[in-house]
MIROMI-579942 format. One record per residue (C-alpha): residue number from 1; residue in three letters; x, y, z. Coordinates in steps of 0.5 Angstrom, whole numbers. Layout:
N
+-----+--------+-------+-------+-------+
! num ! residu !    c1 !    c2 !    c3 !
+-----+--------+-------+-------+-------+
! NUM !    Ala !     X !     Y !     Z !
...
+-----+--------+-------+-------+-------+
END
This chain:
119
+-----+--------+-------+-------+-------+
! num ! residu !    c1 !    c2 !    c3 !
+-----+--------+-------+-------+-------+
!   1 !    Unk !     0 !     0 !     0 !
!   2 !    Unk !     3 !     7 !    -1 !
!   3 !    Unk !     3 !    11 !     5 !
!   4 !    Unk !     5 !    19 !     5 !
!   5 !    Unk !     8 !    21 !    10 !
!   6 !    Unk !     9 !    29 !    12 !
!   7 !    Unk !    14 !    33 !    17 !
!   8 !    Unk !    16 !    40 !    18 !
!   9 !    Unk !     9 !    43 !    21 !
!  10 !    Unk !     9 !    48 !    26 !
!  11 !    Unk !     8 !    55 !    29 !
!  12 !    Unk !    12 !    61 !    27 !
!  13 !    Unk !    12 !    68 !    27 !
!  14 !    Unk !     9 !    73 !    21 !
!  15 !    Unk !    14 !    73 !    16 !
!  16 !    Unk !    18 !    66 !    19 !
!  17 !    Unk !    19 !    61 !    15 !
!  18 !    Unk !    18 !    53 !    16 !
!  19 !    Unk !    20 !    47 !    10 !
!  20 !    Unk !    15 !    41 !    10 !
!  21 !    Unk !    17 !    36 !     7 !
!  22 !    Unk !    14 !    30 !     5 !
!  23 !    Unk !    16 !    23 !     3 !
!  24 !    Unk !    11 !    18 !    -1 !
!  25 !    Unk !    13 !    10 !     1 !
!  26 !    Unk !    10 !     3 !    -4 !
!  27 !    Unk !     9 !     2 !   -11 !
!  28 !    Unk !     9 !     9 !   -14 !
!  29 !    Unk !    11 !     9 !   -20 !
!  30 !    Unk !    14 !    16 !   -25 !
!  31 !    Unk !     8 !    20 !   -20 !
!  32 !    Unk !     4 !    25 !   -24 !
!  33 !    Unk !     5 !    30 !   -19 !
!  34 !    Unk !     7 !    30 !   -11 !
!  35 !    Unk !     4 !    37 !    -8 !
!  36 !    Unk !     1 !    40 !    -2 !
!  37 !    Unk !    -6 !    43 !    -1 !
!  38 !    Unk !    -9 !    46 !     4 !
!  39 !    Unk !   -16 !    46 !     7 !
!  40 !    Unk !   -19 !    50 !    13 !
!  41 !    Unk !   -26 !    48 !    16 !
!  42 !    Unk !   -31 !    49 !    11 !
!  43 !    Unk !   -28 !    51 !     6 !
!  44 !    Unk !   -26 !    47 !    -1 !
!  45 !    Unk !   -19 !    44 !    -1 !
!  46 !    Unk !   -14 !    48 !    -5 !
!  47 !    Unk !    -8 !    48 !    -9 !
!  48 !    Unk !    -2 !    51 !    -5 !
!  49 !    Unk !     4 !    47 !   -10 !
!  50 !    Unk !     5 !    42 !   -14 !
!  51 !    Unk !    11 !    38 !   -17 !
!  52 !    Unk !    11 !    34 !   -24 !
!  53 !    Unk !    17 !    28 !   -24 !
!  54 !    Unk !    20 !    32 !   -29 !
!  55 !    Unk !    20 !    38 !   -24 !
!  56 !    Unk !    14 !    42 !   -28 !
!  57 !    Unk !    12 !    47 !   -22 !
!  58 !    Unk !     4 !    50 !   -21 !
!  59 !    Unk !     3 !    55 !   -15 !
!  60 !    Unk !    -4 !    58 !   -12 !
!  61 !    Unk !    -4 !    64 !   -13 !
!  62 !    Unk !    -5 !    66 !    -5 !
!  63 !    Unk !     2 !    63 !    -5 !
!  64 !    Unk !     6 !    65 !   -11 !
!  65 !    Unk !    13 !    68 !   -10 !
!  66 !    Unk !    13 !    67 !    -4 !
!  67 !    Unk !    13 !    59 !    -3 !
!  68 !    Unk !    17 !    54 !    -7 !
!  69 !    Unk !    17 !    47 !    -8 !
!  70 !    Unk !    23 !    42 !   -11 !
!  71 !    Unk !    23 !    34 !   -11 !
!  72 !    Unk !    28 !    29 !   -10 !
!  73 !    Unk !    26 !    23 !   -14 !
!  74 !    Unk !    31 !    18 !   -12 !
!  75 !    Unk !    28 !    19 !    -4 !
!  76 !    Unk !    21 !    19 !    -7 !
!  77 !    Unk !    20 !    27 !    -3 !
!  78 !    Unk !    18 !    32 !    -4 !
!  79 !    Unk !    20 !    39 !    -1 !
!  80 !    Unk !    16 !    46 !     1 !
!  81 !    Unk !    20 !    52 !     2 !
!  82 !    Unk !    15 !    57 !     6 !
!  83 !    Unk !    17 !    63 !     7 !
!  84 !    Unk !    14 !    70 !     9 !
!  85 !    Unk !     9 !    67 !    12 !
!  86 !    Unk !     3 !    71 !    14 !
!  87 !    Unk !    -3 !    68 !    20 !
!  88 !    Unk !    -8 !    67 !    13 !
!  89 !    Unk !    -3 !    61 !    11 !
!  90 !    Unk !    -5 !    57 !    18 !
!  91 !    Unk !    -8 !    51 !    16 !
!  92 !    Unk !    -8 !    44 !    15 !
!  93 !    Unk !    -3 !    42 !    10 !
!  94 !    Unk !    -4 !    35 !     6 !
!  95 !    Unk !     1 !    32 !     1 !
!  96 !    Unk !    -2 !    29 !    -4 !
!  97 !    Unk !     1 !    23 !   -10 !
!  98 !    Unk !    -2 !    23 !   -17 !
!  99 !    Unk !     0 !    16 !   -18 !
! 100 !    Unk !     0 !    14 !   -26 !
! 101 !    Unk !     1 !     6 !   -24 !
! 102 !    Unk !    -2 !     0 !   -29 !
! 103 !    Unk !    -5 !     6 !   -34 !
! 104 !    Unk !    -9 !     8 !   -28 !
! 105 !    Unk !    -8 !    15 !   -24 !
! 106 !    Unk !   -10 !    14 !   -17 !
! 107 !    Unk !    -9 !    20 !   -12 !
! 108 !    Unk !    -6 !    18 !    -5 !
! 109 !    Unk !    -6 !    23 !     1 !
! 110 !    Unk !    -3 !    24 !     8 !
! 111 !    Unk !    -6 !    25 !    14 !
! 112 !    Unk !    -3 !    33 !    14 !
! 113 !    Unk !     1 !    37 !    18 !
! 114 !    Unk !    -1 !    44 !    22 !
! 115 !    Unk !     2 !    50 !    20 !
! 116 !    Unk !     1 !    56 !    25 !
! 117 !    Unk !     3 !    62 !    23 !
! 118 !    Unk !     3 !    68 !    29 !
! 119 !    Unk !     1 !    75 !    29 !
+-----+--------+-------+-------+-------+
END
């Protein structure tokens, strides 16, 4: 079973940063995507950033120029830069896997990691 697994939550102070990281273990494949989005209480899930195998790069615009995302293929992780960070950042952050495997694409997600930012 592929499992995803998310480090690097935390509480920072405005304009802090924090790295999240995120590692996907199991039958993966060449991924589609690997990426974090966010979801408050009530509110739809989002993009936050996501990462191709060949390294093709998506930002929500909420975050645009102040995150930035990059991967490591061979440790099947993936990385979040979060810098400048503003309390309206705080929230759930969830990795998500698009697994292309067998001709099929599933999604596989990891429980999430708590992202504080302070005023």
């Amino acid at each position: 079973q592929v499992q995803v697994e998310e480090s690097g939550g935390g509480l920072v102070q405005a304009g802090g940063s924090l790295r999240l990281s995120c590692r996907a273990s199991g039958m993966i494949g060449m991924y589609k995507s690997m990426g974090w989005y966010r979801q408050a209480p009530g509110s739809e899930r989002e993009l936050v950033a996501r990462i191709t195998y060949n390294g093709g790069t998506d930002y929500g615009d909420s975050v645009a120029g102040r995150f930035s995302i990059s991967s490591d293929n061979a440790k099947n992780t993936v990385y979040l830069q979060m810098n400048s960070l503003k309390p309206e950042d705080t929230d759930v952050y969830y990795c998500g896997v698009q697994r292309i495997y067998n001709l099929e694409l599933s999604w596989f997600w990891g429980q999430g990691t708590q992202v504080t930012v302070s005023s």
